[in-house]
C-alpha positions in Angstrom: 64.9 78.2 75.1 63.5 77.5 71.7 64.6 74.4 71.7 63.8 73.2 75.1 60.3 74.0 74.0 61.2 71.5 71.2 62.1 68.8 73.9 58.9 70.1 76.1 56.3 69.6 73.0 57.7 66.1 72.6 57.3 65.4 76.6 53.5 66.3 76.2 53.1 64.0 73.5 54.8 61.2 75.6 52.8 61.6 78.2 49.0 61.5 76.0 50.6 58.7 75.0 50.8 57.0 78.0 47.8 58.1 79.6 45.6 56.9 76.5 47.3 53.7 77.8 46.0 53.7 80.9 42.4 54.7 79.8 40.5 56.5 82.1 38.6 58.8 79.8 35.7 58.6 77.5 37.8 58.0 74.2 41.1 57.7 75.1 42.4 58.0 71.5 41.9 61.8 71.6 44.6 61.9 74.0 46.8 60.2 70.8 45.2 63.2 68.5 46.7 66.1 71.0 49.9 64.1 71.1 50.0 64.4 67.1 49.6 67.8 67.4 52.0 68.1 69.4 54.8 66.4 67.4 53.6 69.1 65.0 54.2 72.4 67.4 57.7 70.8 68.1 58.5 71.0 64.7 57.9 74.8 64.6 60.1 75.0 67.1 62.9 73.2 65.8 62.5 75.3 62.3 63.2 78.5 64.3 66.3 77.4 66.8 68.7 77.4 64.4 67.8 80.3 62.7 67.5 82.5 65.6 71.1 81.3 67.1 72.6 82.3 63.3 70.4 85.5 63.5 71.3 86.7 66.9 74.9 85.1 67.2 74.0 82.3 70.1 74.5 79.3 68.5 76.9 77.5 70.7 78.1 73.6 70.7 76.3 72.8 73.6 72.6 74.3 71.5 73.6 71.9 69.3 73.9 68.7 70.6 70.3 70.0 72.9 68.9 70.5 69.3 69.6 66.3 68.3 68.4 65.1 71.8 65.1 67.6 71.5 64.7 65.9 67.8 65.4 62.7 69.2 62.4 62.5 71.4 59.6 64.6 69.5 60.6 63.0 66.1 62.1 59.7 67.4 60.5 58.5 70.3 57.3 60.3 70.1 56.1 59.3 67.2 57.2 55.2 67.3 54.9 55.5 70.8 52.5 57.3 68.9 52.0 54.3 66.2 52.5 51.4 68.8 49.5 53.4 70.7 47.6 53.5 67.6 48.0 49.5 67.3 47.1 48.8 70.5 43.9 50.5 70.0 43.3 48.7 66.9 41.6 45.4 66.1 44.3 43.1 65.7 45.7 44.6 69.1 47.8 41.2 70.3 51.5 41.7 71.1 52.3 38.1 71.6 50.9 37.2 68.0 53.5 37.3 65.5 52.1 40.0 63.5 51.9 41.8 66.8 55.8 41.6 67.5 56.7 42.5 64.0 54.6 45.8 64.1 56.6 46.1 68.0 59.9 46.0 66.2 59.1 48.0 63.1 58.5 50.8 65.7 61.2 50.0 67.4 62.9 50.5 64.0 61.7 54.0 63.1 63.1 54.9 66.7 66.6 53.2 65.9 66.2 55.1 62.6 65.8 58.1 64.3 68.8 57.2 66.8 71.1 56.5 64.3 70.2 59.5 61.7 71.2 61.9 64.6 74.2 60.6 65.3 75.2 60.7 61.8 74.1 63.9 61.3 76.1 65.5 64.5 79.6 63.7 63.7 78.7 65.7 60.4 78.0 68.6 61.7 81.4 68.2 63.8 83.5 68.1 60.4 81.4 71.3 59.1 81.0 74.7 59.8 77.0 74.4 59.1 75.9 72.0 57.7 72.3 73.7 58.4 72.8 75.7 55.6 73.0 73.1 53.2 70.3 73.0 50.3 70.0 68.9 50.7 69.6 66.1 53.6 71.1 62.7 53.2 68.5 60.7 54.0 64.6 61.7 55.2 65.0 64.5 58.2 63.6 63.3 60.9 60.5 65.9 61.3 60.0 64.8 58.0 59.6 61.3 59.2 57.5 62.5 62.4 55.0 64.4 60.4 54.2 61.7 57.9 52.7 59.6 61.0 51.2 62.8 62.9 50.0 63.8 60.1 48.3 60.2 59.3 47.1 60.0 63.1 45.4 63.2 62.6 43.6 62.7 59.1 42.5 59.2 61.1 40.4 61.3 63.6 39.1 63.5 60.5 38.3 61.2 58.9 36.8 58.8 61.7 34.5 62.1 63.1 33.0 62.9 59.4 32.4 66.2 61.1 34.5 68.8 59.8 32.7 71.3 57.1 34.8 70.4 54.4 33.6 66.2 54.7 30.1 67.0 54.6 30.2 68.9 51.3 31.4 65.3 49.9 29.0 62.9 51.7 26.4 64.1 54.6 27.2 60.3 55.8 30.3 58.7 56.5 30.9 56.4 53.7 31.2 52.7 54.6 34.8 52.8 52.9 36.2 55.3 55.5 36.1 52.8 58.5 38.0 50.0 56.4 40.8 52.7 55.4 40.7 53.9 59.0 41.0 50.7 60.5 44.1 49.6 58.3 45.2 52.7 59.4 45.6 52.1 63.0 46.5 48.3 62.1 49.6 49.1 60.0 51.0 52.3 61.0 54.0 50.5 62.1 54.7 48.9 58.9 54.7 52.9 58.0 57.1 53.7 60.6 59.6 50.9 59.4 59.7 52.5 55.5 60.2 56.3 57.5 63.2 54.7 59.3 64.9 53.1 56.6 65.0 56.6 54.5 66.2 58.3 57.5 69.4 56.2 57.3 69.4 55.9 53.7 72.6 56.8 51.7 71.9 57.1 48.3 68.7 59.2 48.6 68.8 63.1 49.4 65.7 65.5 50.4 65.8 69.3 50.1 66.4 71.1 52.9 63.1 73.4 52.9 64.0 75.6 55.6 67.1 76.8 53.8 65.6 77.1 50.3 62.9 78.7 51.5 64.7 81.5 54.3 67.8 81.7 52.5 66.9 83.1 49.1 65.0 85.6 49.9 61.1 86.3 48.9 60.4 87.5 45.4 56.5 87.5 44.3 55.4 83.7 43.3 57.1 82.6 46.6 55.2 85.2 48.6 52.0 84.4 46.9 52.6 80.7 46.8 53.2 81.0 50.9 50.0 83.1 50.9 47.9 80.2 48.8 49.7 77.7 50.8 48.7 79.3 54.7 44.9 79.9 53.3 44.8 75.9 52.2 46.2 75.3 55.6 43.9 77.2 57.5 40.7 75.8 56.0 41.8 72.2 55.0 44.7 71.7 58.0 44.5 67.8 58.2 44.7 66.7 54.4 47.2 69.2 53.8 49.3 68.7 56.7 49.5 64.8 55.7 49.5 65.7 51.8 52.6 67.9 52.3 54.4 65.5 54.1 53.9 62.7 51.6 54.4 64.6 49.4 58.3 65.6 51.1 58.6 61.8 51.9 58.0 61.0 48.3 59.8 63.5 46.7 63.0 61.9 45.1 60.3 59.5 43.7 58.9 62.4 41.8 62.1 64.0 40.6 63.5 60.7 39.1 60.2 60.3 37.4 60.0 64.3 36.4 63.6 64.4 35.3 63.3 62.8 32.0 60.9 65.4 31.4 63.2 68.1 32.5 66.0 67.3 30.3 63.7 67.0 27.3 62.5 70.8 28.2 65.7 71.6 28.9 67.0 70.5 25.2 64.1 71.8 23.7 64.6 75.2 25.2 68.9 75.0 24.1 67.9 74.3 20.4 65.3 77.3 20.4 68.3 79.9 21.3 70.8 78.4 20.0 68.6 78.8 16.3 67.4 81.8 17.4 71.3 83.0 17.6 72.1 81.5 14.0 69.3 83.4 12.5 70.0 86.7 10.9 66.6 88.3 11.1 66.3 87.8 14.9 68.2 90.6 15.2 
């Protein structure tokens, strides 16, 4: 049930997406900011199948294979629609133009992404017992993927309203910059969607499975008080955040090959210290 609500988020967002289509409304680009939030309530969802199935002793075969379709069209075909909806509201809306085709098919390239990254992932999961409980992903996970581009869909309604609380303590007026960055925004979000689907099926680069790192090892203080930091942010600062932290995830093996010189120098540094701190008699 827990994942057909999964399946049922990514339906709603479907659906916006469509009808802000067919216009009808006012602003029919708020229907595309529900459907972004609804990408995002799917993902909640999809973070607590598996864990209740291990919990309560229901995961079954057929659970998972519901779990890849759900994924499939919240985090695959939800949000390609989602960016293609976003273009077509744009200024440089024209699909027979050929910048218009190319940002068609690099949409139609996160979806494949999406398609293929599944498939992998359950002929995996067929050779394993869990592969759920693995600490890394081969390749971006697909809400991953999905909430880089809900998350940029909603920071573009923030950002275009300059009412939230927060905006006004940095100008009282929308800066003139802020509709140049949201119109590029809405213009290239495909070209976003093409880099997401390529490190979905990427090989050679691996993302940390948060769900296990941070269920499975149990909660000592700096994780409960980081958690604790990390909800307040949320709660008062929800549409930076939301799109920071997913950057952030999508960028991550970035920042560990640049951090990991560091770390090894640390690491050295902190060897030498006990190893002289062993060879000296007065440490004792």
């Amino acid at each position: 049930m827990i994942t057909l609500c999964n399946a049922v988020c990514g339906f709603i967002a479907l659906t916006l997406i469509a009808g802000s289509l067919e216009g009808g409304s006012s602003d029919p680009l708020e229907r595309l900011e529900k459907a972004a939030w609804f990408i995002l309530a799917g993902m909640l969802f999809d973070v607590f199948d598996g864990k209740v199935a291990r919990v309560t002793g229901g995961g079954t075969t057929l659970g998972a294979q519901l779990d890849s379709l759900a994924d499939l069209v919240s985090f695959g075909l939800a949000p390609a629609g989602l960016a293609l909806a976003m273009f077509h509201h744009s200024e440089a809306n024209d699909f027979v133009t050929p910048l218009g085709r190319m940002m068609w098919l690099f949409s139609l390239a996160y979806f494949l992404g999406a398609l293929l990254r599944l498939a992998r992932f359950n002929s995996v999961k067929a050779e394993k017992d869990d592969p759920d409980e693995a600490e890394a992903f081969v390749g971006l996970p697909t809400p991953g993927a999905a909430g880089v581009v809900a998350g940029l869909v909603i920071c573009f309604f923030w950002l275009r309203d300059w009412q939230s609380w927060d905006l006004k303590l940095l100008a009282v007026e929308k800066p003139g910059w802020v509709d140049l960055f949201t119109q590029g925004m809405t213009s290239y979000l495909p070209v976003t969607c093409f880099v997401l689907g390529y490190l979905m099926v990427s090989q050679r680069i691996c993302y940390t499975h948060m769900g296990t790192v941070l269920m499975r090892r149990g909660m000592n203080f700096d994780r409960f008080t980081s958690m604790v930091f990390g909800a307040t942010l949320l709660v008062f600062f929800a549409e930076p955040v939301i799109l920071f932290g997913f950057v952030i995830y999508g960028i991550s093996p970035i920042l560990a090959f640049l951090w990991r010189p560091f770390s090894r120098k640390k690491s050295v540094e902190d060897e030498n210290l006990s190893s002289s701190a062993a060879s000296d008699p007065e440490s004792e």
